[in-house]
N, C-alpha and C positions, 0 to 999 in steps of 0.2 A: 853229772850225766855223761858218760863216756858216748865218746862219737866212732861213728862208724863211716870209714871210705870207701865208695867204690871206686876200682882201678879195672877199666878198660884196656887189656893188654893188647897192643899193639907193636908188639916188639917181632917186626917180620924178618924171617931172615933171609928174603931176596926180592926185587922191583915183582917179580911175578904175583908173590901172594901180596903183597902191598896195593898189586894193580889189582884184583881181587877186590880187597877192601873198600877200595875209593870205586869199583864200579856201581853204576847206575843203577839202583832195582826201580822199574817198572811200577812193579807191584806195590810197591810202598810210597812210590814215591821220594824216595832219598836214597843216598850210597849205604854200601851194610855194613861200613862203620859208623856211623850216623844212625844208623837202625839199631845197631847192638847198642850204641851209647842212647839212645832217647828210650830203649826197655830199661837201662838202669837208669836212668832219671827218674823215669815211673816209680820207681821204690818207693816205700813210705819210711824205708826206716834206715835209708843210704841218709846220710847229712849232708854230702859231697858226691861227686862222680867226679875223674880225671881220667885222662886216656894216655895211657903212659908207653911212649915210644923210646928206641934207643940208636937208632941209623940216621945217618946223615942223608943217606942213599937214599931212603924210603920217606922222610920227614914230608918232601914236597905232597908226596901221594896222601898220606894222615891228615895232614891240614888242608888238606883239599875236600876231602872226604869227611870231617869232623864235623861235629855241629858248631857253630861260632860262639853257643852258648858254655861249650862242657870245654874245659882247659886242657891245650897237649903239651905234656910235660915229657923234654926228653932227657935221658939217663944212660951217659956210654958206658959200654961196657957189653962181653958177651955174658957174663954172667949174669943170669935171670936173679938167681934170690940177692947177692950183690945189688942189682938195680934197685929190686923194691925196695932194701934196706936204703938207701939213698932218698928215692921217694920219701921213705918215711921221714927224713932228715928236709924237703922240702914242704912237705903238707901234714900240719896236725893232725893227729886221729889216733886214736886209741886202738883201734881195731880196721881191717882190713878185711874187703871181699872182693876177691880175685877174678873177672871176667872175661872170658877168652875172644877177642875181638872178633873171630870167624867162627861165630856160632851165634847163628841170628835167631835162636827160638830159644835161646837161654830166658829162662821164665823168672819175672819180675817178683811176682807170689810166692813163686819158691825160695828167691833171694828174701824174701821178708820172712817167712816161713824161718829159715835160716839164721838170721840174726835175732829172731824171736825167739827161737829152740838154744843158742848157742849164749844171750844173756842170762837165762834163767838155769846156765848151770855155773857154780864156784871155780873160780879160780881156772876156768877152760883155757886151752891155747888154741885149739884147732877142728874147725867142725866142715862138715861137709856132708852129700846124701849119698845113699848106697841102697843098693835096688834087693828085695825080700831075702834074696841068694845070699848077701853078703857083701859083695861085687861096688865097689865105689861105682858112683854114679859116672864121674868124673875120666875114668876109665875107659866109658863107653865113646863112642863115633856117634852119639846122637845130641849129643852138644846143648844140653837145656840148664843144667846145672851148674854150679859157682861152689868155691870153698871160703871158707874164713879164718882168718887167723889175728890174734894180738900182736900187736905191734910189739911189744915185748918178747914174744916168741920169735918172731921174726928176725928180732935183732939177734936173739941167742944165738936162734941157728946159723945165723951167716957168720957168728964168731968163732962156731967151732967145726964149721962145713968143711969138709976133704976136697980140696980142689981136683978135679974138675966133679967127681961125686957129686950126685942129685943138684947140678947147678945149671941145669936148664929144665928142671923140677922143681918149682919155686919151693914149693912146701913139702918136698919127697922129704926130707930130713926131719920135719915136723911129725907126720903123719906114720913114716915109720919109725919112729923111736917111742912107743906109749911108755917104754919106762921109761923116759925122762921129759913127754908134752903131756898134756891130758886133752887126749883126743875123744869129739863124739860124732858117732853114725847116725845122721835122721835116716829116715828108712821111705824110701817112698812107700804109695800105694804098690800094691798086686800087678798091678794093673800093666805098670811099668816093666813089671816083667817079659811080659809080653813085645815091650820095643824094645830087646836089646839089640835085634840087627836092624835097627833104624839106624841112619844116619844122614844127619842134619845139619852140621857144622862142613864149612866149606873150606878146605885144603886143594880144589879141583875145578878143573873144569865140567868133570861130570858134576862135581858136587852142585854148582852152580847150577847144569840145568835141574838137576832133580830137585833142590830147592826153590830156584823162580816157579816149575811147575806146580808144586806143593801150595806156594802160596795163590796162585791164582786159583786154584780148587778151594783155600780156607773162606771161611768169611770173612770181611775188615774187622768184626769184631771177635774174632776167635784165632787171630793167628798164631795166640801162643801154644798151641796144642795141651790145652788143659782139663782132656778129658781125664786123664790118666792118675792124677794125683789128689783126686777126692778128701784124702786122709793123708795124714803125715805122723808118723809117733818114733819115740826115741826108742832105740838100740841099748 
């Protein structure tokens, strides 16, 4: 049975957005990195969660803010796909699903949704959603979404990646090369089309209030915004 890791990226690159992360939500009741890492916990079909940091600077702010349950694994270097490769080299898994630590509505069901669409195709390297248009999910400013990739592909790519080229794009070099990954689009709902100018993931101070606001208007039981994606089908 191949396992699957989730990796809570937490790789900030400066105390501002790290202070960001370890801040307080109200709303939930714990910091929003602590909130992104306890949606992938939720998984059913994660094996693992780790929250993978890379600063010295910032390490104090991630462990503050982490949950004491989910491990922060830090990895120097500014090279993004460089780190995961290392990761890989620290925590078994066969496969990898990349979580962006400031994007509190990244959705749990879609991460399984994901790993469930991306086993059941041969010999896959890299999967991820893309909204009716075409348009990666991942692309957008509404932050709900996660990619996957093989740890075998991942190795690849960081053996043959062009310095500095897609290497603060963990998986640009995956995702753009179909002749040499074999890459697949889930496709969300319709529905989804409709939020491409949401944006929900926190880089800001506006982001922040327009997100705590957001969440005190959801229900406690609905705060994933899972109206939108009823159906999911392959590309």
């Amino acid at each position: 049975m191949k396992t699957t890791l989730g990796v809570v990226q937490a790789c900030y690159s400066s105390e501002r957005f790290a202070q960001l992360a370890s801040r307080w939500m109200p709303e939930v009741g714990m910091s929003l990195l602590e909130w992104v890492a306890r949606r992938a916990t939720d998984c059913q079909q994660l094996d693992r969660v780790v929250i993978l940091s890379c600063s010295a600077d910032v390490m104090p702010f991630v462990h503050e803010a982490a949950p004491h349950d989910v491990p922060v694994i830090a990895v120097d270097g500014d090279d993004a796909l460089a780190r995961m490769s290392q990761l890989l080299g620290q925590c078994q898994a066969d496969n990898i699903v990349r979580i962006r630590g400031d994007n509190p509505f990244v959705d749990p069901q879609l991460i399984d949704q994901l790993i469930i669409a991306a086993n059941e195709v041969d010999d896959l390297d890299y999967a991820t959603f893309c909204v009716p248009d075409g348009t990666l999910a991942l692309e957008l400013p509404v932050g709900i979404c996660s990619e996957w990739a093989t740890k075998k592909a991942i190795l690849r790519a960081n053996q043959s990646a062009k310095r500095p080229a897609h290497s603060e794009d963990i998986f640009g070099s995956i995702r753009s090369r179909t002749d040499k990954y074999n890459c697949l689009n889930v496709e969300l709902s319709d529905y989804f089309a409709d939020a491409k100018n949401m944006r929900l993931s926190v880089d800001t101070e506006d982001d922040w209030e327009a997100v705590s606001t957001l969440l005190e208007q959801l229900d406690e039981d609905r705060r994933d915004i899972r109206t939108y994606h009823d159906e999911v089908k392959i590309r």
